[in-house]
NULOKE-6407 format. One record per atom (N, C-alpha, C, O): x, y, z; residue in one letter. Coordinates in steps of 0.001 Angstrom, whole numbers, padded with zeros to 6 digits, always signed. Layout:
BEGIN
XYZA;...
//
This chain:
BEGIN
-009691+006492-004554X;-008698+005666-003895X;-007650+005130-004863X;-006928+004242-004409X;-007424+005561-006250X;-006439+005417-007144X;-004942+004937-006267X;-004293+003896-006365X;-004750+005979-005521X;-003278+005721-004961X;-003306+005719-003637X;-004170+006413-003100X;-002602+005134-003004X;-002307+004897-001225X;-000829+005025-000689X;-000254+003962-000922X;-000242+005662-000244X;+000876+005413+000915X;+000659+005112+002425X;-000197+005467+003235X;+001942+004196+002503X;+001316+003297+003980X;+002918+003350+004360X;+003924+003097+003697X;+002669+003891+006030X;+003960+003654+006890X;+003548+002370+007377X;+002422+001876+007448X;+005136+001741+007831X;+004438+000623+008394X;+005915-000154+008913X;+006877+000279+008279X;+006090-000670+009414X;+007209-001565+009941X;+008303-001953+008919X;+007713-002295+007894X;+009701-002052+008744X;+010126-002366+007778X;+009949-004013+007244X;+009653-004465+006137X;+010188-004512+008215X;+009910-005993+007890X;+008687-006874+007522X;+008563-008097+007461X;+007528-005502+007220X;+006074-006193+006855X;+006167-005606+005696X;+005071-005820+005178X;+006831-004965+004930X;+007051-004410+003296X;+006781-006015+002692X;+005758-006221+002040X;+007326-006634+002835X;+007910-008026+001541X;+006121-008211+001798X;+005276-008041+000919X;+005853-008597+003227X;+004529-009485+003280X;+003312-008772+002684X;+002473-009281+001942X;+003344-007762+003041X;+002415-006740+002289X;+002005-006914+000480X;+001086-007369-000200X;+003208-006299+000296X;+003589-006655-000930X;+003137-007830-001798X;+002651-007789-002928X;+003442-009045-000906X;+003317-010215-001476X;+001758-010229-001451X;+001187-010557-002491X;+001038-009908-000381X;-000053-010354-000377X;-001150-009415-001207X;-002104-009905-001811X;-000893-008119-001150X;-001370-007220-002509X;-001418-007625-003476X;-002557-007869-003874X;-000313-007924-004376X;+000395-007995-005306X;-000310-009598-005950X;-000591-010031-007067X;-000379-010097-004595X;-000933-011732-004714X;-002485-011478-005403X;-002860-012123-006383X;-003214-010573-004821X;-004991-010322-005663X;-004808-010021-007008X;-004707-008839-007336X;-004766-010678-007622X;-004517-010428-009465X;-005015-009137-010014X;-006236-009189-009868X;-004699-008016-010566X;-005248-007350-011169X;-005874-005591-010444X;-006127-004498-010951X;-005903-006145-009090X;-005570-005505-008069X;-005172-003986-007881X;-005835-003043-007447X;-003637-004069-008432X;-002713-002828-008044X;-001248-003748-007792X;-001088-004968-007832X;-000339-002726-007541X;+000718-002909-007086X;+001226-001756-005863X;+000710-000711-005466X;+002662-002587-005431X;+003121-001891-004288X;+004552-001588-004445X;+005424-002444-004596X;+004766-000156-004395X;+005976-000256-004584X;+006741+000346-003305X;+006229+001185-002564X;+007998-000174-003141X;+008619+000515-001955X;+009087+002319-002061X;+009955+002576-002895X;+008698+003119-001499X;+008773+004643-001792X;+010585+004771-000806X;+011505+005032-001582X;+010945+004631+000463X;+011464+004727+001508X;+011664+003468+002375X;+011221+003424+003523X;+012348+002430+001802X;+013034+001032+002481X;+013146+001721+004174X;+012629+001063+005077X;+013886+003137+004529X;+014469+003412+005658X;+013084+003738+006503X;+012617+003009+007379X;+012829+004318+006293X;+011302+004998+006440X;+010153+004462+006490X;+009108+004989+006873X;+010432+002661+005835X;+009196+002015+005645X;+007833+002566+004783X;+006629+002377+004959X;+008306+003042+004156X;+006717+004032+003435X;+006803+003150+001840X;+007727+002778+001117X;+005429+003080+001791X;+004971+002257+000414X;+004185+003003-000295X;+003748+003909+000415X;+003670+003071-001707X;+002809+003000-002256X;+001899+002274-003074X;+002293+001616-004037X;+000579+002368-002710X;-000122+001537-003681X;-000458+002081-005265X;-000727+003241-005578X;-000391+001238-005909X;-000839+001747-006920X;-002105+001146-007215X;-001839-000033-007448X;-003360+001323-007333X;-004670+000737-007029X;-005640+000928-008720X;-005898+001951-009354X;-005848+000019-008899X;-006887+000453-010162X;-008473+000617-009859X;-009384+000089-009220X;-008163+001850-010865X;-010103+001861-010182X;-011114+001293-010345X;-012296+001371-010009X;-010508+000730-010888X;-012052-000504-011482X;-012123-001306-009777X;-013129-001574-009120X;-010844-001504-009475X;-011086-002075-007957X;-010510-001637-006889X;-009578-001986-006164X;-011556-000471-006967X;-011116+000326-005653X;-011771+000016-004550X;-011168+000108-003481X;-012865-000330-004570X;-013569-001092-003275X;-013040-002209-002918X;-013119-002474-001718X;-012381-003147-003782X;-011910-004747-003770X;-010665-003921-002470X;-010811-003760-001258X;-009928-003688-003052X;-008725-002832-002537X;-009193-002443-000857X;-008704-003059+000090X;-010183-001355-000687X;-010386-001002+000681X;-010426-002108+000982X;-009393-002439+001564X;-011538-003332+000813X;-011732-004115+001523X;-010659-005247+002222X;-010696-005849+003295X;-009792-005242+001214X;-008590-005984+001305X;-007825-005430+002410X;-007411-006203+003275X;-007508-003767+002510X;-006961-003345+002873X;-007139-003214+004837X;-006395-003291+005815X;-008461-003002+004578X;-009638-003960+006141X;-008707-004531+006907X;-007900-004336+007816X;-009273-005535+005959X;-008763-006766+006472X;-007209-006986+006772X;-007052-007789+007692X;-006096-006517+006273X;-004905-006722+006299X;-004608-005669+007531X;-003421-005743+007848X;-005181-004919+008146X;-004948-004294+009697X;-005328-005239+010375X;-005025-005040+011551X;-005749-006005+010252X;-006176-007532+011400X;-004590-007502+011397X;-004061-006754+012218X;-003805-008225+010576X;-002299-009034+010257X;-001513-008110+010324X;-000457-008525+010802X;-001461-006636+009998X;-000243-006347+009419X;-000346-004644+009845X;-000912-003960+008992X;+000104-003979+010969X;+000129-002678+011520X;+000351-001655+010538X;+001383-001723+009869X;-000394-000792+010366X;+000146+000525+009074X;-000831+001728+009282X;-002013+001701+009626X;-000340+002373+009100X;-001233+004031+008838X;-001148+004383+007519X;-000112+003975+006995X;-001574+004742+007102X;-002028+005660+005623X;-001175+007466+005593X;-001476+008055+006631X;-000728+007888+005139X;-000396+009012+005484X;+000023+009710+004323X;+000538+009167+003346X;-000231+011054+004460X;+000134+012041+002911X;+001334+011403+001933X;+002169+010586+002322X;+001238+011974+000523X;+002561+011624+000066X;+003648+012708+000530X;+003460+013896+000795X;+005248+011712+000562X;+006199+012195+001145X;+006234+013343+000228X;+005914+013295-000959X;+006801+014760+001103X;+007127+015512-000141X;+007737+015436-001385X;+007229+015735-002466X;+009282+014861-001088X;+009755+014327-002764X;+008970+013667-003472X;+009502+013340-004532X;+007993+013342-003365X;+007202+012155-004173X;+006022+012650-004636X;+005259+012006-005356X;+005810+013909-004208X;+003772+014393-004810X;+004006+014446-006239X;+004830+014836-007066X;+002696+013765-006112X;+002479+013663-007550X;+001849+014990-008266X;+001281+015801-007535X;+001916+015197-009427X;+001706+016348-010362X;+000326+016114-011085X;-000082+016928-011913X;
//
């Protein structure tokens, strides 16, 4: 679970973000597609379970699907 992309509403990017970004040590989120709404996580593996679990929980609050990386963006 190293890395994640998430479609998702444009206007739940910031909150997302904030609240990821908010678990210290965590990962980060970066915006892939502002238009498109598509994010990525960047997740460390030391807390990759912390992460799912977080991630759980934040479909209670915050609508998103998970979905392949965009083509311009696969990673190598």
């Amino acid at each position: 679970m190293p890395n994640k992309y998430l479609k998702l509403k444009r206007n739940d990017i910031a909150r997302l973000q904030f609240i990821f970004e908010g678990h210290e040590g965590l990962g980060t989120c970066t915006t892939i597609d502002k238009n498109k709404a598509v994010v990525k996580l960047f997740i460390m593996p030391d807390f990759a379970a912390e992460a799912a679990d977080l991630m759980e929980n934040l479909k209670k609050e915050i609508e998103f699907e998970e979905i392949e990386p965009p083509m311009d963006t696969k990673e190598k």
